[in-house]
N, C-alpha and C positions, 0 to 999 in steps of 0.2 A: 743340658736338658734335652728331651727328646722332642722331635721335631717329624713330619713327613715330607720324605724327600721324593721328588720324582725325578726317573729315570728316562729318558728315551729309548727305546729301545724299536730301529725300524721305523714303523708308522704308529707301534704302539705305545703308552703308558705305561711305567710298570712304578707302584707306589712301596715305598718302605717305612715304619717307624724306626729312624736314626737317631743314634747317639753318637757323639764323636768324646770318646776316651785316652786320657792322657797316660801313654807309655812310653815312661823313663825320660828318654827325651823327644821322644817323637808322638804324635797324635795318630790315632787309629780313628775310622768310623764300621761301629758296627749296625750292621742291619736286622730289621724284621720284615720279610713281605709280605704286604699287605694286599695286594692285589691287582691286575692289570685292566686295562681299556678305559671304556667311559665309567665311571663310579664318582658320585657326589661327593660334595667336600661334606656333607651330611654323614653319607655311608664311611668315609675313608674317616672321620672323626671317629666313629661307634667302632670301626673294626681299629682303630689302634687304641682306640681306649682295650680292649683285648686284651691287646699284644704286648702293652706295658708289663706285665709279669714275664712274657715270655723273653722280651727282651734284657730284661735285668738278668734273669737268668741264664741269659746268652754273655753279656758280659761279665758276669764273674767267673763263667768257663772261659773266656778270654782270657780274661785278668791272670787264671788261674795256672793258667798255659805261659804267661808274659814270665810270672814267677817261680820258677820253674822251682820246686824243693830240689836238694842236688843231696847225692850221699859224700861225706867228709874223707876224709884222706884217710882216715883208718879201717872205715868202713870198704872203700876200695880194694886196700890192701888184704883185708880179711874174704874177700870175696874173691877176689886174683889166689888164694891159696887154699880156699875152698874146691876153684874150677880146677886149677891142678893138679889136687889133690883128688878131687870126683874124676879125671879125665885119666888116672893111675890106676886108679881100681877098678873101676870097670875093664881097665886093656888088659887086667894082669889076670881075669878069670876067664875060663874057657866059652865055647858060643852057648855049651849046653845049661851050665851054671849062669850065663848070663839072661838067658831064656826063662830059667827057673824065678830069676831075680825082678824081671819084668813080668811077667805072667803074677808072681806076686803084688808088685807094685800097681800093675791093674785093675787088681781084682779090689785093693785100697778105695783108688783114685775113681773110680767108677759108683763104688757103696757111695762114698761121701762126695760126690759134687753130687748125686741123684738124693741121696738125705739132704742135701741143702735146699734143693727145692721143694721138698717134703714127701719125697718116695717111703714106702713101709718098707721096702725090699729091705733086709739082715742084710749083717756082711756075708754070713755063710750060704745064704740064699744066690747071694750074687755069685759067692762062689761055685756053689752049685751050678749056675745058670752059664756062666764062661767056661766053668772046666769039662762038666759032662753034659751039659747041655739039656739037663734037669731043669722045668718050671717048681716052680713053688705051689702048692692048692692053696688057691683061695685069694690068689693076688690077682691084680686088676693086668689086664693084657699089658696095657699100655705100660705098666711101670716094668712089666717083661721087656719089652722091646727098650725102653728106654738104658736098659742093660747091655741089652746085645748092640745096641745102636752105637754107646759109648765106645766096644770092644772098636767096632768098624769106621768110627771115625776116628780113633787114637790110632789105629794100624794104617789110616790114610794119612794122618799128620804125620807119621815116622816115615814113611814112605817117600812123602812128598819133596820135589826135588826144585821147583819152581820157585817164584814170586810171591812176598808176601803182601797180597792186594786183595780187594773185593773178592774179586774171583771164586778165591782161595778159602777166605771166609765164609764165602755162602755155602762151597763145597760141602764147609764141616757142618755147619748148620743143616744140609741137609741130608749128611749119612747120618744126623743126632735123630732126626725128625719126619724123614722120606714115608713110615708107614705108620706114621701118628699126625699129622699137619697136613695129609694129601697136597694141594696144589700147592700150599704157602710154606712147604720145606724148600728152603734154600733160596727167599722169593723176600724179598722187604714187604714186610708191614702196609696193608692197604687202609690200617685205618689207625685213630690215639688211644695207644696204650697209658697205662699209667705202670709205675712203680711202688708196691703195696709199701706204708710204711713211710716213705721220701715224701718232702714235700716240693724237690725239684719233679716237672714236667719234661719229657721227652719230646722233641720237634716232631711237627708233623710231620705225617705219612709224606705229603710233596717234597719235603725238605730230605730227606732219607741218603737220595742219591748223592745231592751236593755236600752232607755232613760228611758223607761217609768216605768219600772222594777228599773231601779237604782232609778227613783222618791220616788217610793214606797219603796226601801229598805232605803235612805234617811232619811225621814219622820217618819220611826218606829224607827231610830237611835238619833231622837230629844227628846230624857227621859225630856230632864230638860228646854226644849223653851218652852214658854207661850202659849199658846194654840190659840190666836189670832196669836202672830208672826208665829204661825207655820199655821193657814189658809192663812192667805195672801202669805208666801212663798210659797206654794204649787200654789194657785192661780199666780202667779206670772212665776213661772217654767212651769206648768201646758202649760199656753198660750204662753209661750214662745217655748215649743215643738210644737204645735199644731198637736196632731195627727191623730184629724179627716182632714178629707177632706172641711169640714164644721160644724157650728154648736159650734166651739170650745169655744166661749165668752161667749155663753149660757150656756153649760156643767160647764165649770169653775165657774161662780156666782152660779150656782147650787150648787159645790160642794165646794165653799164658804163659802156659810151657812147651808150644810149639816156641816160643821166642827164646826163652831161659835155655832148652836143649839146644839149639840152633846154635846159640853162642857158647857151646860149652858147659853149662849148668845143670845140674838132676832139675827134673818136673817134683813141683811141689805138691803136698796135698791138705788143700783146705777142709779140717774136719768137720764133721756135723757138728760138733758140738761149738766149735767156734763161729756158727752161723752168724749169732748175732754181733759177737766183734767184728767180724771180716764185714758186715753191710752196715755197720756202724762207722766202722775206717772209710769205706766206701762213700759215705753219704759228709763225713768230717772231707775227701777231697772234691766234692760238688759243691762242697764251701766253700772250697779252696785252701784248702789246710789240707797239705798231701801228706804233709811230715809221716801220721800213724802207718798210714797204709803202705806207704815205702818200706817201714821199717817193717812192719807185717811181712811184707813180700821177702824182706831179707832174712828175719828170725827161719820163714820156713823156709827158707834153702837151707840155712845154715842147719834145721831140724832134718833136710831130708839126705845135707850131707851124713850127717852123724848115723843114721837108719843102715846107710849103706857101710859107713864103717862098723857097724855094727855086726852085718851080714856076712862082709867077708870076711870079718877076724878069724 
């Protein structure tokens, strides 16, 4: 049952709505902050009567985390001969033919994660807009730039040679958003979004830094998950904080397959039309049922291996 704990902290107060959660064999306590200093047992009653939602919903992202979905022994194996098989063919054609093959795969991967937010830009529009650097009449600026924006943040993730941490994230978030968002590209959330559709809530704007910090300390704590399982989780948690303001669905497929390529794997491409699958699987692991969205994540490598053997036959 939840309870409000205080903390000391210094000379001051800091209150929380706690739950202490049984994991496996050990106990966890998760928190909700309620607020610091002098505050009535009045006021700290009404603001955790609040936080009761937000808190349940903080532990079944726990929960959901403790149990980790894990891919089977064959699905390993099918993946391990995919990466090897992806890491063959691309060494075996030249820089100019490899050029061609990504400049392809861009001009994809750009239509459709901007269709999934609900851009009008055509594929051939887009193509236009990458290749010759052609606007389309009659489209809205913004979903121009949001094109060219795509090109300049994918050419920053291939590029990049550092650290996968905050930093690094907000980078891409804001070559996505730097002359559409002005101050708030590449900047957390100053206030609460929601998620159209979800009946999960995103943590406040104050909480932003420490979720997104705990993502990242997380993640470097995964030594022995598969490399796939540990993209999609991230992707998963990732949009589950949202901590821009905008732009979050874009960010996260970006750094999707900045993980998948890292490790050896082609970048996948989630199509427009699978919209409502893909934020269906999404919202089945905010339940905690990650099973679909894993397997999601796997069919399309396995679909974006096949593309490429396709190309170079």
């Amino acid at each position: 049952m939840a309870y409000i704990e205080t903390i000391k902290k210094g000379r001051k107060n800091y209150y929380y709505l706690t739950n202490t959660v049984r994991m496996k064999k050990s106990f966890r306590k998760v928190r909700w902050f309620l607020g610091k200093g002098d505050i009535s047992k009045q006021k700290l009653e009404e603001l955790a009567e609040v936080a009761r939602k937000h808190l349940d919903e903080k532990i079944k992202t726990v929960k959901s985390i403790i149990k980790l979905s894990r891919l089977d022994k064959e699905t390993r194996t099918k993946l391990e001969q995919i990466r090897v098989n992806y890491q063959k063919l691309i060494s075996s054609v030249s820089k100019v033919e490899y050029s061609v093959i990504e400049k392809q795969r861009l001009i994809r991967f750009t239509f459709n994660t901007n269709a999934i937010e609900g851009s009008t830009i055509t594929l051939k529009e887009t193509a236009h807009i990458l290749e010759d650097g052609i606007s389309p009449d009659g489209k809205d600026l913004r979903e121009i730039y949001e094109v060219e924006n795509t090109r300049k943040a994918y050419d920053f993730m291939k590029k990049y040679k550092g650290k996968l941490n905050v930093k690094f994230i907000k980078k891409i978030h804001f070559n996505l958003t730097y002359n559409i968002l002005g101050e708030n590209a590449g900047r957390f959330r100053k206030i609460q979004v929601y998620m159209g559709g979800s009946k999960h809530v995103p943590p406040k704007s104050s909480l932003l830094k420490k979720e997104m910090t705990g993502l990242m300390r997380w993640m470097k704590n995964q030594k022995r998950m598969h490399p796939v399982e540990l993209a999609a989780y991230i992707h998963h948690l990732f949009i589950a904080i949202h901590p821009f303001i905008d732009g979050n669905g874009r960010t996260a497929r970006l750094l999707l397959n900045y993980m998948l390529m890292k490790s050896g794997f082609p970048p996948i491409c989630i199509k427009r039309e699978e919209r409502i699958k893909y934020t269906d699987y999404l919202e089945y692991a905010r339940d905690g049922n990650m099973d679909y969205f894993l397997q999601f994540i796997v069919d399309k490598i396995d679909e974006a291996n096949n593309d490429i053997v396709d190309t170079i036959k």
